[in-house]
Residue frames as qw, qx, qy, qz and C-alpha x, y, z in Angstrom:
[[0.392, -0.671, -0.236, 0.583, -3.88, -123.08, 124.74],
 [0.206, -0.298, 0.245, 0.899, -2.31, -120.96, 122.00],
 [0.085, -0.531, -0.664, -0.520, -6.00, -120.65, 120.35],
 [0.369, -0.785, -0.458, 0.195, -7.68, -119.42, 123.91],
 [0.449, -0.342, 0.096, 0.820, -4.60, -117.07, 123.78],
 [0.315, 0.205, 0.609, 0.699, -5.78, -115.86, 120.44],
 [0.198, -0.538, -0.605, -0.552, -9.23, -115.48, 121.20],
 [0.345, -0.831, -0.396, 0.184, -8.87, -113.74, 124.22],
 [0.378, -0.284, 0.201, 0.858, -6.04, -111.58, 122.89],
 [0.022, 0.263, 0.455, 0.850, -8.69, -110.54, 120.05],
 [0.285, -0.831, -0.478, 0.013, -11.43, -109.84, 122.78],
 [0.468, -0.503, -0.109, 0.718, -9.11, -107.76, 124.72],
 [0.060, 0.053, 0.459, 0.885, -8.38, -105.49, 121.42],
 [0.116, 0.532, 0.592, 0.594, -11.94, -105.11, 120.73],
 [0.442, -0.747, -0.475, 0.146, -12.72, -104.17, 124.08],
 [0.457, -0.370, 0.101, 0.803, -9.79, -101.68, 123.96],
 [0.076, 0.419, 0.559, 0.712, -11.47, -100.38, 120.49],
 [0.242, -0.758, -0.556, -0.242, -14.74, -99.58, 122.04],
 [0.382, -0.774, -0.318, 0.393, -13.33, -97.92, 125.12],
 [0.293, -0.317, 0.193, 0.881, -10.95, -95.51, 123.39],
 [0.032, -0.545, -0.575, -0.610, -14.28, -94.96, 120.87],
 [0.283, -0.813, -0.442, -0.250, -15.97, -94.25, 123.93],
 [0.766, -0.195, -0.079, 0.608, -13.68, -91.99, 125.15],
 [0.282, 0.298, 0.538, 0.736, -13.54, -90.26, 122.31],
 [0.277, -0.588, -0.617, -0.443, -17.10, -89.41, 122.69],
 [0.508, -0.734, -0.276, 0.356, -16.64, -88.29, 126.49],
 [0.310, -0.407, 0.005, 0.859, -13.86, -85.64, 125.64],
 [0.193, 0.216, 0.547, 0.786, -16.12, -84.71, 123.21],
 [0.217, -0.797, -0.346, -0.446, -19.34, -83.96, 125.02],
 [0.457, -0.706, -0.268, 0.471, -17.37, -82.74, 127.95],
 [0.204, -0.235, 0.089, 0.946, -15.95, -79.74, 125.90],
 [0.135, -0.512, -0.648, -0.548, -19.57, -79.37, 124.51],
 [0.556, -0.345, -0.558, 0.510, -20.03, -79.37, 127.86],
 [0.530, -0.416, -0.239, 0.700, -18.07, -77.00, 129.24],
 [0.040, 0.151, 0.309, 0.938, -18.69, -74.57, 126.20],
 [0.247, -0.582, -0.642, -0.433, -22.29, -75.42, 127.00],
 [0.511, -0.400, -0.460, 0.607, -21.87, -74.17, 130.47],
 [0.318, -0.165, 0.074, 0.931, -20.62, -70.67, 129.24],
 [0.223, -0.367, -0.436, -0.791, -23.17, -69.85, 126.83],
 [0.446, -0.660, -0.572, -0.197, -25.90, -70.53, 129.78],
 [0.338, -0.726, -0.327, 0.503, -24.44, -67.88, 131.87],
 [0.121, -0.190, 0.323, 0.919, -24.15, -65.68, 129.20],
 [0.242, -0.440, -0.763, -0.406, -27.58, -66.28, 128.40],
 [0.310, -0.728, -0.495, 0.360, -28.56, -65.56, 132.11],
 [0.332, -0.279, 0.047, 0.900, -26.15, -62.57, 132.20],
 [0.023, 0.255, 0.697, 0.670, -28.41, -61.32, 129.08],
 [0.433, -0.367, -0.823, -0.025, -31.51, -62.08, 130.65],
 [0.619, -0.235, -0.377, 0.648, -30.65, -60.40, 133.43],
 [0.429, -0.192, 0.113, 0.875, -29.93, -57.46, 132.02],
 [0.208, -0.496, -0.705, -0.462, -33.81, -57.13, 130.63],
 [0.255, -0.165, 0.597, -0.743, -36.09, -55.55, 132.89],
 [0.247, 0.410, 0.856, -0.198, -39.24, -57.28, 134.01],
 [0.248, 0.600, 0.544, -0.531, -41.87, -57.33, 132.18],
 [0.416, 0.649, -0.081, -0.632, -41.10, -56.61, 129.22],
 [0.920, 0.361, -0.129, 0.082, -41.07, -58.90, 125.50],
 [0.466, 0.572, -0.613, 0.284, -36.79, -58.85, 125.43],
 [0.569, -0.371, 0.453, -0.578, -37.60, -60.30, 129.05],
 [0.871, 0.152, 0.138, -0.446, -39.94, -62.74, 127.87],
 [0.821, 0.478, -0.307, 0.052, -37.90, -63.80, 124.94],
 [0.039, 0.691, -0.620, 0.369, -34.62, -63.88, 127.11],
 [0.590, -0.174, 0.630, -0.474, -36.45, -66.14, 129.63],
 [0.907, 0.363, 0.079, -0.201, -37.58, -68.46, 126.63],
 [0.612, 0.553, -0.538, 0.173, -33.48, -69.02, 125.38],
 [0.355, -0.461, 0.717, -0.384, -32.74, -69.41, 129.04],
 [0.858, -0.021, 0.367, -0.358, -34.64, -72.21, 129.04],
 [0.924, 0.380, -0.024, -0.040, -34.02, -74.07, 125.84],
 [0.192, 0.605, -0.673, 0.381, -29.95, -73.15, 126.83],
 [0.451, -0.443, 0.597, -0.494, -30.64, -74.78, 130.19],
 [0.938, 0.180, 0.152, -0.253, -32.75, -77.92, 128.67],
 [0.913, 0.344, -0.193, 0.100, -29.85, -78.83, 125.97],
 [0.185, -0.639, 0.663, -0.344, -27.15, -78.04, 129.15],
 [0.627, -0.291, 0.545, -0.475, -28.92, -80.82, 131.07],
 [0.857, 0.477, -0.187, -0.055, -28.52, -83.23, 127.68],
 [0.560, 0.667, -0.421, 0.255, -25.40, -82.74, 127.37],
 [0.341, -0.651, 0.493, -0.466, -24.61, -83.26, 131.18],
 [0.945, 0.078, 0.234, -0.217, -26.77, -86.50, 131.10],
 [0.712, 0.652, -0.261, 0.014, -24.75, -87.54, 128.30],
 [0.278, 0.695, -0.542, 0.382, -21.67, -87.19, 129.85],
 [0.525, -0.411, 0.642, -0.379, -22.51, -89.20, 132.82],
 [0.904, 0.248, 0.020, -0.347, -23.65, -91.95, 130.41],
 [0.681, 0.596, -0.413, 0.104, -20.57, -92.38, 129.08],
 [0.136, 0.644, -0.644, 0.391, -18.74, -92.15, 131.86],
 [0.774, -0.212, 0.538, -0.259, -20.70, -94.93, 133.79],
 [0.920, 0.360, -0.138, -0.065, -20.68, -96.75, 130.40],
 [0.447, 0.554, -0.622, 0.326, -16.45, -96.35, 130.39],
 [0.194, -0.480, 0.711, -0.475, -16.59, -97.28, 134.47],
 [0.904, 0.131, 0.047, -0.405, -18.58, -100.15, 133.61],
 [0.715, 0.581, -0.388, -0.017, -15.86, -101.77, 131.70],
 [0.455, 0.446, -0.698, 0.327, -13.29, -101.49, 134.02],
 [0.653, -0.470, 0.321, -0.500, -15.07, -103.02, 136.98]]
């Protein structure tokens, strides 16, 4: 018995390791996140502020995008983790 103890006292720990790694990693892309958020409506705002039709348009409409693309990463991301971390404790 005081082996099984052992060796499920050192699962427990590792499993405690990983989640507080992956954790880690969640408060990390959720303030990426949240920063990432900002800059894409400052981006729009920008944008915006172009008129049709013209190149500073164009180009405006071309950062939107590639803002909007590595938003939707980073979102993704963040749900990963967080199923990964609600995974654990099921």
């Amino acid at each position: 018995m005081p082996r099984n103890r052992e060796s499920v006292t050192k699962l427990l720990i590792a499993e405690e390791d990983k989640l507080s790694h992956d954790l880690e990693h969640l408060e990390f892309a959720q303030r990426r996140a949240a920063r990432g958020r900002e800059c894409v409506n400052r981006v729009r705002s920008l944008r915006d502020s172009c008129s049709f039709g013209t190149a500073e348009r164009e180009q405006a409409d071309r950062l939107l995008v590639n803002y909007e693309n590595l938003q939707t990463l980073l979102e993704d991301l963040c749900h990963r983790l967080r199923d990964k971390i609600n995974a654990r404790h099921v």
